[in-house]
C-alpha angles and dihedrals in degrees: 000000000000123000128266119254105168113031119170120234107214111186121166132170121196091216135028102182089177104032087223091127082218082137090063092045102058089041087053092046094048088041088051092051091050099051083050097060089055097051089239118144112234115224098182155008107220112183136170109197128195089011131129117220086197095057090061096223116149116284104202095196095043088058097044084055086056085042089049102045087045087059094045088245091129130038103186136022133208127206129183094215124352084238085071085050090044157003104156108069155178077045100049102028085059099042090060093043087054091047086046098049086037095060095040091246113161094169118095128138144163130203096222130023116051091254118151113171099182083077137061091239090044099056094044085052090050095046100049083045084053090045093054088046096062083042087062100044095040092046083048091046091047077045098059101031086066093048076055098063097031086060086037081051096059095037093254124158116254093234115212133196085267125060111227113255105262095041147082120255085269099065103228103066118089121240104217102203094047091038088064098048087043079052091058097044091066102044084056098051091048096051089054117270127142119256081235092060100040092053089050079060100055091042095052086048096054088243102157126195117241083272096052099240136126116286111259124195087238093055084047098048096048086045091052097048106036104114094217093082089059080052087249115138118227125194120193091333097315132104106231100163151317115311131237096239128077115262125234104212123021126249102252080073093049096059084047087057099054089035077053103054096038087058088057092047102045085046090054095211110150097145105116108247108266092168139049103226100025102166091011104095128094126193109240092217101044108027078219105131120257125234131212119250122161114224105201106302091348119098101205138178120221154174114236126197132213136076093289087061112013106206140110102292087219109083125094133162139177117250104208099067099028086059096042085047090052090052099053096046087051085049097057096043098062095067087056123126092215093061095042085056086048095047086050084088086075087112074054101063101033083062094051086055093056096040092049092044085058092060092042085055087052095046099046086051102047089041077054091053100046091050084056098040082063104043086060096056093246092116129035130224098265090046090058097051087043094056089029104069097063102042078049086050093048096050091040084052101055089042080064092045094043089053092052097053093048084063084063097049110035089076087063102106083043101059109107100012108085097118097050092036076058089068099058102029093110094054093051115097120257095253088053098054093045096049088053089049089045095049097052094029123076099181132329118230116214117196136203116288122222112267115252095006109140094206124062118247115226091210092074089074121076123186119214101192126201115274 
């Protein structure tokens, strides 16, 4: 039987705490040596770290090994134990036998355990080592699921390989200096910025994540929206009671959060903010709603006819004075009296989140109830829909409510300070600026201009603020 020239190294570890790789690299040093001993070339490393092969997610390596021996670019493999190849048999432990047998492949060996897969009573021993692998894996996984609930019992805290951002290493200590910038995150979010351009802030600011990267809209979005920072205990994805840690925000903005995010959803914006007032402007003529196009170097605003938009046709504006107009006009309007009286209901609304969070709890769980009610056969099919479409109308109901209240309370930390928020306002992103214009405008009216005039008249533009 020929030598091998071109074995695959497969190495794999379930958990890399400290994401050093140092597992894999024990198991390719201990592979290597053993290659050598047989004389055999080694073509490739192939390692999936931090990967476990039980959970059934996707192993990258371990499928471009299959890949490889399919197109006759390795002859041999080494393994340090058939558990790394494998937990999850009789599936896996026969897909690779097939591959193997399919590309003509004799050569398999591991550097523990007396598997050899080329014979019948290599192959049983391989599959009943295989078999008490999974064992193993599946007995540890029951083990730490009830720590799990014992800890969720008593409103602890799972604690992961990686402390949250805002807390000690215990997970239960706050961390004050990440406490305040998770503080005015939120704030932001709330107030309407974008999660892109919040994590462009923090970036710019040299704000690192407990890992020390960069600030992704993914790591933002599962931070916003983790219950643990309102004090509130999940436990696989689901609340089961109050934690054991003190919160960092409370749970009024919580609910805010997750209002917040399904108004966004359900408005399917995702295009990044190029203009100030995008969805604000009104035609004068036509009350139709005008729409931003760019002509060469001129950022405009304009009607547009047809059946697509519906309006005049006869309306355009340019964008550049009517925005800073506009600005000027929000930023003014933030050191009135009138909207500081207005602003006074703030008690008010704190009440209408509790109250609405209130709802939300009733309807999950009787949303949750009736999900049971039918898995035990005590309602039928058509019983559940049928229950089901008003408690889904309550809760959809109070996720409206909720999004409009957080409009009257985003402009909190504003109110007062005009004046001094006039000072800055150029150095504020795009997305900012617009959030604190969306939240005090309702539309902008732009009238028709005077023909031939070469300025442009600020009484064609007419403010309608929130009420």
């Amino acid at each position: 039987m020929r030598t091998p020239v071109a074995a695959a190294i497969y190495t794999r570890i379930s958990s890399d705490v400290e994401g050093l790789g140092l597992g894999v690299t024990r198991q390719r040093e201990d592979c290597q040596k053993l290659a050598d001993s047989l004389g055999w070339g080694v073509a490739e490393v192939y390692s999936d770290n931090d990967v476990s092969a039980y959970s059934g997610k996707p192993r990258p390596e371990y499928e471009r090994v299959l890949t490889d021996l399919a197109e006759g670019r390795v002859d041999a493999v080494v393994v340090y134990h058939i558990d790394r190849l494998t937990r999850r048999p009789p599936m896996e432990l026969e897909q690779f036998v097939q591959a193997v047998d399919a590309a003509g492949v004799r050569h398999v060996r591991f550097v523990t355990g007396d598997a050899d897969i080329s014979t019948g009573d290599g192959l049983l021993v391989a599959r009943l080592l295989a078999a008490v692998a999974a064992s193993e894996s599946a007995t540890k996984s029951r083990r730490v699921r009830r720590k799990q609930d014992q800890n969720a019992a008593a409103g602890k805290p799972h604690k992961g390989s990686t402390r949250p951002f805002g807390y000690e290493p215990d997970h239960v200590t706050i961390r004050r200096d990440e406490a305040e910038v998770y503080r005015q995150i939120v704030a932001r979010f709330l107030a309407g910025e974008s999660t892109r351009s919040i994590a462009s802030w923090l970036n710019e600011q040299d704000v690192a994540t407990v890992k020390g990267s960069s600030w992704m809209t993914t790591t933002l979005k599962g931070m916003l929206t983790n219950p643990r920072y309102a004090g509130v205990l999940a436990q696989r994805g689901e609340v089961v009671g109050d934690g054991a840690w003190e919160p960092i925000i409370g749970q009024d903005d919580h609910r805010r959060i997750l209002a917040k995010f399904t108004e966004r959803r359900n408005s399917g914006r995702r295009a990044p903010q190029r203009y100030l007032l995008t969805g604000l402007t009104r035609c004068g003529k036509c009350g139709n709603r005008l729409y931003s196009a760019a002509r060469g170097n001129t950022r405009r605003y304009e009607c547009r006819s047809g059946p697509d938009h519906g309006g005049c046709g006869r309306l355009t504006v340019v964008a550049d004075p009517v925005e800073r107009l506009v600005a000027d006009f929000v930023l003014y309007r933030l050191d009135t009296p009138e909207l500081a009286d207005a602003m006074h209901g703030r008690s008010s609304a704190d009440a209408r989140i509790r109250g609405l969070s209130v709802v939300l709890d009733q309807a999950v769980e009787q949303l949750e109830e009736l999900s049971v009610a039918y898995g035990h056969r005590d309602i039928s099919m058509a019983e559940w829909r049928t229950a089901k479409k008003p408690v889904q109308q309550r809760l959809e109901n109070a996720q409206r409510q909720l999004a409009q209240v957080n409009h009257s309370t985003a402009l909190l930390g504003l109110i007062g300070n005009g004046q001094e928020l006039g000072r800055t306002w150029g150095r504020l992103n795009l997305d900012r600026q617009a959030s604190i214009v969306a939240n005090l405008v309702d539309h902008v009216s732009i009238g028709a201009g005077t023909p031939g005039a070469a300025r442009f008249d600020p009484a064609r533009v007419s403010v309608e603020w929130r009420h």
